[in-house]
N, C-alpha and C positions, 0 to 999 in steps of 0.2 A: 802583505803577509810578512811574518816574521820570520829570520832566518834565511831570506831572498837575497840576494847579490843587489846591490844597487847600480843603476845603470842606466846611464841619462840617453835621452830617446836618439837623439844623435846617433850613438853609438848603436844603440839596439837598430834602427835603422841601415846602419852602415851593416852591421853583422847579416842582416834582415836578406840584404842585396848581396851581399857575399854566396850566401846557399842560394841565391834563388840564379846569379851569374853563374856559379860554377855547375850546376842543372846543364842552363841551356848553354855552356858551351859543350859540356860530353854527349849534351842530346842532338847537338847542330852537326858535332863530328869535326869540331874545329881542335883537332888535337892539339896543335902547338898551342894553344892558350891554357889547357889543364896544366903544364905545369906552373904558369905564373899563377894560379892560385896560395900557392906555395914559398913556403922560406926556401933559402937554399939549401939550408940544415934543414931535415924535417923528415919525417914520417909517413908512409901511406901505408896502411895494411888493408885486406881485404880476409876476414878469418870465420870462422864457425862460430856459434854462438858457443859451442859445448868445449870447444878450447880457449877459447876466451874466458868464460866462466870459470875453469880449473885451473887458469893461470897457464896453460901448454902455451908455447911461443909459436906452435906450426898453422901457419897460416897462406890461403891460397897464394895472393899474390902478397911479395912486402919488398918495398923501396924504401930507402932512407937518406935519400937524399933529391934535390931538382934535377940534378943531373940523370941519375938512373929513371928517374921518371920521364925526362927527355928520348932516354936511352928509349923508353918502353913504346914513345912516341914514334920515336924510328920504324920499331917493331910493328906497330901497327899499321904503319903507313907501307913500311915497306918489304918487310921478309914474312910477315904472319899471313896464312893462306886459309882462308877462312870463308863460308856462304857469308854475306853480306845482309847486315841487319839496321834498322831501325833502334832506338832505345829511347824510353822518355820517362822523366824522373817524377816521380811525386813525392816532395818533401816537406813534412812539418814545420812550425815554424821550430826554430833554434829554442833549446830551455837553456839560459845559461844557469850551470851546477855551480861554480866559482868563480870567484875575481882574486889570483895570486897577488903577492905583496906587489909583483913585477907589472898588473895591471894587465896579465893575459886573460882572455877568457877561458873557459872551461865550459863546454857546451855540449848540446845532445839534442841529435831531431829523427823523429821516426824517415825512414822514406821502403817506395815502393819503385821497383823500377820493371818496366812492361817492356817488352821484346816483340817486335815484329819483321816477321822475314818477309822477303821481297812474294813469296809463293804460300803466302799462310796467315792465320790470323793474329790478331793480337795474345799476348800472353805474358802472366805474372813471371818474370824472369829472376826476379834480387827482391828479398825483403828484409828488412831490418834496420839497425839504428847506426847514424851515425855517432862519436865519440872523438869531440876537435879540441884541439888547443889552438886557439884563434888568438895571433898578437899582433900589437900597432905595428906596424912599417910606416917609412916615409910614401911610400904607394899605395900607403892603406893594410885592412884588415887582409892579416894573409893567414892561413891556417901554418901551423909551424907542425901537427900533427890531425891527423885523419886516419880512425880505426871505425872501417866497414865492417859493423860485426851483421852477419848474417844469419836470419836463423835457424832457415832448411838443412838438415847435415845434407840434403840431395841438390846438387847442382847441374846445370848444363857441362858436358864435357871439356868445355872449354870457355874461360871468361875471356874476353878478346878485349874489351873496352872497360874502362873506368867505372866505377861504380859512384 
């Protein structure tokens, strides 16, 4: 099709294991690894669909950098007091939107993420799209930004874990 981004399987492949590695590491619960998906400069927000759309900056959770994302690893592991849950991600594949002059990606993949507590059933917890900017490292495709636009204005009281 015309108008498509060209982009040789390799790479589409490598991007391909990118989303489907950072899945099962937030779903295994291996926190210390969510930040190596990551530049050390970089982006994670976690925001409404309806402030996103309008352009509003307020957004539930947002780090900008590995480190505060590390930070947040702390948090989870060690000060956040929270019932203890299950999470498992279902994500589309990846569309890449663009290839910058700089040869980052610019990407988009639906996902769905289900919740289950240790005393209850499964349940739709996060829907909506991701929105990465995905660029070469020497360790590979690492995302330099990640916006969780979400599209329920209603959520769980508290997000604990990575989206």
């Amino acid at each position: 099709m015309s108008g498509l981004p060209a982009l040789d399987f390799g790479t589409f492949q490598q991007l391909q294991q990118l989303y489907a590695d950072y899945a099962l590491a937030v779903d295994s619960g291996d926190w210390d690894l969510w930040p190596t998906f990551f530049t050390e400069r970089c982006v994670y927000k976690l925001q409404p669909r309806e402030n996103f759309e309008r352009g509003f900056p307020l957004a539930t959770l947002a780090f900008d950098s590995q480190a505060m994302l590390r930070d947040r690893v702390y948090g989870i592991k060690e000060t956040l007091f929270h019932d203890p849950y299950y999470q498992r991600h279902v994500v589309g594949a990846p569309v890449v939107r663009r290839i910058d002059d700089a040869g980052n990606l610019h990407c988009e993949a639906n996902y769905a993420v289900f919740r289950t507590k240790l005393d209850g059933p499964s349940t739709v917890y996060n829907v909506g799209r991701y929105i990465d900017t995905v660029v070469h490292t020497p360790a590979g495709l690492k995302f330099a930004q990640r916006l969780c636009i979400y599209d329920s204005e209603m959520i769980p009281n508290a997000i604990i874990y990575p989206i």
